[in-house]
C-alpha positions as CSV (number, residue, x, y, z in Angstrom):
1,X,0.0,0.0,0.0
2,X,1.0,3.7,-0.4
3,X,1.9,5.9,2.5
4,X,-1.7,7.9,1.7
5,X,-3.7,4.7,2.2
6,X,-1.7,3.7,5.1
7,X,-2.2,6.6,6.7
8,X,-6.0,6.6,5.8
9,X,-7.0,3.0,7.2
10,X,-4.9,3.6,10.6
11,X,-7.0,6.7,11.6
12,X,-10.1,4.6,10.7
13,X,-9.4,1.3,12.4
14,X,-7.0,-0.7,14.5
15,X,-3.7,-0.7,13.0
16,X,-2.7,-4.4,12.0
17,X,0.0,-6.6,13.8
18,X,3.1,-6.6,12.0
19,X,4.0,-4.3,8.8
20,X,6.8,-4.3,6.9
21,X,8.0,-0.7,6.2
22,X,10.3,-0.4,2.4
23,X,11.7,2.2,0.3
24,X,13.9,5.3,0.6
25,X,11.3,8.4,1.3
26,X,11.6,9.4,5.0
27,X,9.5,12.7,5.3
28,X,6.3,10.2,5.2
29,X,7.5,7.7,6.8
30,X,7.8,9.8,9.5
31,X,4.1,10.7,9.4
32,X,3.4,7.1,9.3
33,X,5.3,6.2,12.4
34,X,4.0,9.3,14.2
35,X,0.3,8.1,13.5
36,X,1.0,4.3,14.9
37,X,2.3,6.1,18.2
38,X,-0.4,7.9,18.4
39,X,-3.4,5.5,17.5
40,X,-1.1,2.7,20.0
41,X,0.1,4.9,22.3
42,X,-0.5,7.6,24.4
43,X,2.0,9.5,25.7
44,X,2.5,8.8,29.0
45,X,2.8,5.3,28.2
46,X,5.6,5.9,25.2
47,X,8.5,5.2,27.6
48,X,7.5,1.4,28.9
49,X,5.4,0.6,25.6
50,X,7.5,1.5,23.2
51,X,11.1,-0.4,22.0
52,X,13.6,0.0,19.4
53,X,15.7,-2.9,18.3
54,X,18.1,-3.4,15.1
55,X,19.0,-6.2,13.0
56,X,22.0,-5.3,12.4
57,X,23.0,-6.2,16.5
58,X,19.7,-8.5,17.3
59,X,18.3,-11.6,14.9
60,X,15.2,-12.3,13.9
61,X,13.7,-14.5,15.6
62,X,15.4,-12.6,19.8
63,X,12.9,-9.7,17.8
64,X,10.2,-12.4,17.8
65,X,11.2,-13.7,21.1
66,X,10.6,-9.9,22.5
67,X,7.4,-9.4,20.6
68,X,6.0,-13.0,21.9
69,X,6.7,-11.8,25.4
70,X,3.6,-9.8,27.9
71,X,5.2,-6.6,29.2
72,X,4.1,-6.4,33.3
73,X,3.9,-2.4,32.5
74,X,2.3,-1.6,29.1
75,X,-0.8,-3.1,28.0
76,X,-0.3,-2.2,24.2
77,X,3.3,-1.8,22.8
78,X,4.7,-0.8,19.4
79,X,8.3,-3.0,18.7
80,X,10.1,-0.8,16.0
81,X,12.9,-2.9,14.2
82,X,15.5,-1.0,12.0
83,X,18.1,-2.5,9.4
84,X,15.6,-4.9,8.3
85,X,17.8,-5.4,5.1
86,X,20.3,-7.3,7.9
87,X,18.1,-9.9,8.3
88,X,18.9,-11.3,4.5
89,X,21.5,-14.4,4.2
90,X,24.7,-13.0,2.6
91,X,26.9,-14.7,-0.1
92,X,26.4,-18.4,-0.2
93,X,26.6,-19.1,3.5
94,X,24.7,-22.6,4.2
95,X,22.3,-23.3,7.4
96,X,25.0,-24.6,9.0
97,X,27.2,-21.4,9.1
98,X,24.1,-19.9,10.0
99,X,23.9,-22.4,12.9
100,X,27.8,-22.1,14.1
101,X,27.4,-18.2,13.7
102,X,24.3,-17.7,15.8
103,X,23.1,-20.9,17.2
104,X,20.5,-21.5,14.4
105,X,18.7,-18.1,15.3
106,X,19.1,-17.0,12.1
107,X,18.4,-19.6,10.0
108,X,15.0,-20.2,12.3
109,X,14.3,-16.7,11.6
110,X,12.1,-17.0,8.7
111,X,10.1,-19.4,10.4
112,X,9.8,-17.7,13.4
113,X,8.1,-14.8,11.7
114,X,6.1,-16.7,9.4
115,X,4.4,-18.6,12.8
116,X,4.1,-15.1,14.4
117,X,2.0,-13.3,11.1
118,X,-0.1,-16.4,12.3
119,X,-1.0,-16.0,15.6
120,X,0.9,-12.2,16.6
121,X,0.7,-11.0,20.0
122,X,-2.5,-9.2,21.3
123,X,-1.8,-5.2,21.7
124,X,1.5,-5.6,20.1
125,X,2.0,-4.0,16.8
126,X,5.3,-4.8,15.0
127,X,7.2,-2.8,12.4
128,X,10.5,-4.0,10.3
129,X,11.7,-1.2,8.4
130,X,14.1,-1.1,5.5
131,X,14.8,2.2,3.7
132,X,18.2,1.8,2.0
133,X,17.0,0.0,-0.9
134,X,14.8,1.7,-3.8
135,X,12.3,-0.1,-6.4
136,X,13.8,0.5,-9.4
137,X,17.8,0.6,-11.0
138,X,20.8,-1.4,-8.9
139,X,18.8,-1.8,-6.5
140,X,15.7,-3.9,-7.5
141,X,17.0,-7.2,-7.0
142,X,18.0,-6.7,-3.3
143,X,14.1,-5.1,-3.2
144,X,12.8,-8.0,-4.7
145,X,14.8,-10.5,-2.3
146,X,13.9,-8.2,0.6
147,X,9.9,-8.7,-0.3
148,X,10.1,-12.2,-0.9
149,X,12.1,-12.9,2.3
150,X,9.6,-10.9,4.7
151,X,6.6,-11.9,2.3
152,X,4.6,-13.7,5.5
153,X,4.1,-9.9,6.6
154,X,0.7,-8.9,4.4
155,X,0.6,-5.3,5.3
156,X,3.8,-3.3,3.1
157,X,4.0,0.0,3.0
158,X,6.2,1.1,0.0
159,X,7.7,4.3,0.8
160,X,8.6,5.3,-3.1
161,X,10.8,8.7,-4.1
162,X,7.8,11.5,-5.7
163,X,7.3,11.5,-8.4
164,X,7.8,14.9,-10.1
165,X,3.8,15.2,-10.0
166,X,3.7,14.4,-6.3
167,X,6.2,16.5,-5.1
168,X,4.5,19.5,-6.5
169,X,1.4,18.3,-5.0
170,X,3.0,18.2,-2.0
171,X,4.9,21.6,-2.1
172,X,1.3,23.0,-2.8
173,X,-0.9,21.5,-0.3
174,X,2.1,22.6,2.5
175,X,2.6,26.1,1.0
176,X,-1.1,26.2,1.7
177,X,-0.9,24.9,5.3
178,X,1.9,27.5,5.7
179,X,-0.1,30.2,4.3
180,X,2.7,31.3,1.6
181,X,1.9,32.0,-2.0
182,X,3.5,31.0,-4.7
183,X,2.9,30.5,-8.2
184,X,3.0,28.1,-10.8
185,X,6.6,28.6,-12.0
186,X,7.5,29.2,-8.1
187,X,6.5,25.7,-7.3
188,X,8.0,24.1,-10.2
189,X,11.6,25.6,-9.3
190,X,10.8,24.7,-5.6
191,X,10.5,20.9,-6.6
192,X,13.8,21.1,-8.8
193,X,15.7,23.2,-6.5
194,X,14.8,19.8,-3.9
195,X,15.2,17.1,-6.2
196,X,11.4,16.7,-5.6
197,X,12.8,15.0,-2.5
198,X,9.7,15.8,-0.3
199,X,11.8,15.9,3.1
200,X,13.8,18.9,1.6
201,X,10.9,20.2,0.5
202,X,9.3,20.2,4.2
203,X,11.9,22.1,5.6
204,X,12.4,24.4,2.6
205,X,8.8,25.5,2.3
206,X,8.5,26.1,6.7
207,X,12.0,28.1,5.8
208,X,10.3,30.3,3.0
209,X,7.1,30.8,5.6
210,X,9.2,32.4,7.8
211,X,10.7,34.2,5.7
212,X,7.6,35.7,4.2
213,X,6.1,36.1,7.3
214,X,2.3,35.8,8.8
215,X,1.0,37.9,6.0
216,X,2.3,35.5,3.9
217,X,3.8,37.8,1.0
218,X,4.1,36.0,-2.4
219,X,7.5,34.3,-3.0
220,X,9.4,35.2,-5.9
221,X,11.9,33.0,-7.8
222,X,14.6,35.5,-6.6
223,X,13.7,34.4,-3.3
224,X,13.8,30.8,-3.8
225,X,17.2,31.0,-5.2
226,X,18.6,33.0,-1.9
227,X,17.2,30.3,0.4
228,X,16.7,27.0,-1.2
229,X,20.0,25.4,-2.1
230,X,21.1,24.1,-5.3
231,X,18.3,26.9,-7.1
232,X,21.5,28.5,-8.3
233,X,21.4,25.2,-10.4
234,X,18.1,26.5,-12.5
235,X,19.7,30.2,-13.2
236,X,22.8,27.9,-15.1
237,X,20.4,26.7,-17.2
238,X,18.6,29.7,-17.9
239,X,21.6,31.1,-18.9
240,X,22.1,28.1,-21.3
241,X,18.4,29.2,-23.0
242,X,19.1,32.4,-23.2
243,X,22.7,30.8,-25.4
244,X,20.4,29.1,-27.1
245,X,18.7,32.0,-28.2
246,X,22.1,34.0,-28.7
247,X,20.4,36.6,-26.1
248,X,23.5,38.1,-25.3
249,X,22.1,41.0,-22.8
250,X,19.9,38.0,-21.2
251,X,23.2,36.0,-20.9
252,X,25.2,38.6,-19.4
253,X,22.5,39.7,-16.9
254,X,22.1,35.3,-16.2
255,X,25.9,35.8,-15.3
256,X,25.9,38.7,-12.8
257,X,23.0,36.7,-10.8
258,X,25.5,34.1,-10.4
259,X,28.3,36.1,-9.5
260,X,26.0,38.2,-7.0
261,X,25.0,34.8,-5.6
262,X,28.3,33.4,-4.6
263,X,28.2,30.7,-7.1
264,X,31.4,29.1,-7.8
265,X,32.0,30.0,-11.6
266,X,33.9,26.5,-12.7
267,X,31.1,24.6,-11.0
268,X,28.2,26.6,-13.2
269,X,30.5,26.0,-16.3
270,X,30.7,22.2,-15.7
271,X,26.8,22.1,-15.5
272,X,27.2,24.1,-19.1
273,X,29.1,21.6,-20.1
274,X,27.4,18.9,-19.2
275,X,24.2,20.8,-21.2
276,X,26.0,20.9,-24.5
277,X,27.1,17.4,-24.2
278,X,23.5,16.2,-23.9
279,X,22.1,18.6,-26.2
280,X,24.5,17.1,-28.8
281,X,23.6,13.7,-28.2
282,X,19.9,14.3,-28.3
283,X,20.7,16.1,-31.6
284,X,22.7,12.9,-33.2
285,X,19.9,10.4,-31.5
286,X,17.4,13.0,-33.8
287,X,15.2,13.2,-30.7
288,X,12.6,15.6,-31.8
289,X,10.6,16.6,-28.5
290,X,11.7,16.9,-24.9
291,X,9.7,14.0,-23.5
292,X,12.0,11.9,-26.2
293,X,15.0,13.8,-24.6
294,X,13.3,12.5,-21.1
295,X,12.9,9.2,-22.1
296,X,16.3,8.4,-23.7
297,X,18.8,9.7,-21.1
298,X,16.0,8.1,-18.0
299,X,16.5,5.0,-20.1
300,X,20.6,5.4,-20.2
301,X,20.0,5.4,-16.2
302,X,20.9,9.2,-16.4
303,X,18.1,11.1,-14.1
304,X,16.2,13.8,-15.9
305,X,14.1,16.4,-14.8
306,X,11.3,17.5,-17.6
307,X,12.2,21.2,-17.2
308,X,16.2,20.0,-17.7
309,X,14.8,17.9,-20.9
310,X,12.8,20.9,-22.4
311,X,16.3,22.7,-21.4
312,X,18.5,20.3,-23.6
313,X,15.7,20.0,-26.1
314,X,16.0,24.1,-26.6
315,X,19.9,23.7,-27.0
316,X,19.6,21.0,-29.2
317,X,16.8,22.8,-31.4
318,X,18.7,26.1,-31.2
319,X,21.8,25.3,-31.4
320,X,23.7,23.3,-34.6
321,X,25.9,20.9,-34.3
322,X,28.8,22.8,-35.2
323,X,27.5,25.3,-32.8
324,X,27.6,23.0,-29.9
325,X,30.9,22.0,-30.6
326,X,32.3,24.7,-30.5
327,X,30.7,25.2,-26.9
328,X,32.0,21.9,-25.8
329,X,35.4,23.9,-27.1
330,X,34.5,27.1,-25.4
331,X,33.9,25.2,-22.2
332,X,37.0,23.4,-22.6
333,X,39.0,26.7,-22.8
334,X,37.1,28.4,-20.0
335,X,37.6,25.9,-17.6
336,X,41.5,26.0,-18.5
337,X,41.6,29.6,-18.0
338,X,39.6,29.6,-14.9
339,X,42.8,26.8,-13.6
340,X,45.0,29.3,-14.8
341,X,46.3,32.6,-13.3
342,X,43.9,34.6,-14.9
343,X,42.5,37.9,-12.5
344,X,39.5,37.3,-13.0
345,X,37.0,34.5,-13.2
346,X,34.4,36.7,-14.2
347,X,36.5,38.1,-17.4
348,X,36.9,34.6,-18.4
349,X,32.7,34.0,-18.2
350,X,32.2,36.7,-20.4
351,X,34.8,36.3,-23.0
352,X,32.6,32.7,-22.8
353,X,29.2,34.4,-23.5
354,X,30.4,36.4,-25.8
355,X,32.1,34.4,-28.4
356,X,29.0,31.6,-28.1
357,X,26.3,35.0,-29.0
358,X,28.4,36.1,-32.0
């Protein structure tokens, strides 16, 4: 199940027995495991009903053995168990390593959780969480062998990275709860300042609240790129646009916002050059749109924002090939004259715009 269902049924009805926690997004699994407290828990019993244990320093089944035993001091308890990727057999041990290495705990682990989704504990509710592994790429294979090993436990709750759709969602509904305005373009620069990584968003949206203020005064994309970091990242490609579009005035004024900033001038110039590169090879592949530009670098494992594909898509478009060669070149001899003794690293940005707007 999702987090949003999760969280649904376990303000509705008695949370189940055991669940198995999995994926890499912590900001709701936080609100997840705030909720179980809660609905399990009140506070004043948190300190006798509630236990932490790990699997990398206990095994499975001294978990079980804890959860099977009747606390004298707490009538309900909720058993949190971290590192559940731990309880996995590594390389090709056999049961009987297992055995010598832990006196057959862990190879009587499976078991031992399999007879306890049978008959759990009454008023204990017990959560094995793994959040190192995602669903798709290198790591699907340890995710797979991670769901089949805990696969007695019927109640998963995958805790999947937003999707670029979600995260906007979410940077919407809490800018509302935060009372802060901002607009459409605002929230899309919000998500790709983050990574669309919801917990940064969280804290980045209750930082921009109190910057505004309780009136809530509208936040600008000036303001985003002073307090969220990483939005410096959006203005470097702006600047590659306005290239694109041989906007010389536009370029120069993209380059002063940087400079004002702080940004460190040979780290925006590698970001250039990694633009031209990938406009170059969406211009050999003849990729004609930018969800073809999204597609083909997402399928060479390469992670691609849509506003960075419509970004390459304009280079590529706008630029020739010849043109973007010779701003792989340009790039090539900035970034040696930035290494060198030059005076200025601003000089050496300029001469840059100025021979790619001729």
């Amino acid at each position: 199940m999702t987090p949003d269902q999760f969280l649904r049924s376990a303000a509705k009805q008695d949370p189940e027995p055991v669940y198995l926690f999995v994926g890499p997004e912590t900001h709701r699994r936080d609100a997840c495991r705030h909720l179980l407290l809660d609905r399990i828990l009140p506070p004043e019993d948190r300190e006798e009903g509630f236990s932490r244990h790990d699997l990398d320093e206990l095994t499975l089944s001294e978990v079980i053995d804890d959860a099977r035993a009747m606390s004298l001091f707490a009538r309900n308890r909720l058993i949190w168990v971290g590192g559940a990727e731990s309880a996995l057999p590594r390389g090709r041990a056999t049961a009987s390593d297992d055995d010598e290495d832990s006196g057959g705990s862990k190879a009587a682990g499976p078991e031992a959780l399999a007879a306890y989704c049978k008959d759990p504990t009454p008023g204990v509710v017990l959560v094995f969480d793994a959040h190192k592994w995602d669903f798709e790429g290198e790591d699907k294979t340890k995710m797979d062998r991670l769901l089949k090993y805990f696969s007695p436990i019927r109640s998963v709750v995958e805790f999947r990275k937003l999707s670029i759709a979600e995260a906007r969602s979410m940077a919407q509904t809490l800018a509302g709860e935060n009372k802060l305005r901002l607009g459409a373009a605002e929230l899309d620069l919000l998500v790709e300042a983050t990574a669309a990584d919801a917990s940064r968003i969280a804290t980045e949206i209750e930082k921009l609240a109190l910057y505004a203020g309780p009136s809530g005064a509208q936040v600008t994309a000036s303001d985003i790129a002073a307090l969220v970091p990483d939005a410096q990242e959006t203005t470097v490609f702006n600047l590659v646009n306005a290239l694109a579009r041989r906007n010389r005035a536009e370029s120069m004024e993209l380059l002063d916002t940087l400079v004002r900033a702080g940004e460190y001038l040979p780290l925006a110039l590698m970001f250039l050059g990694g633009v031209f590169r990938m406009a170059l090879a969406a211009k050999e592949q003849g990729l004609r749109s930018s969800q073809d530009v999204q597609n083909h670098f997402q399928r060479q494992g390469v992670p691609m924002w849509r506003s960075r594909a419509e970004q390459i898509y304009t280079a590529s478009s706008k630029f020739s090939r010849e043109k973007l060669e010779e701003g792989i070149q340009s790039v090539f001899r900035a970034d040696r004259d930035l290494k060198s003794s030059r005076p200025d690293d601003r000089l050496v940005m300029e001469e840059f715009v100025l021979r790619l707007t001729r």
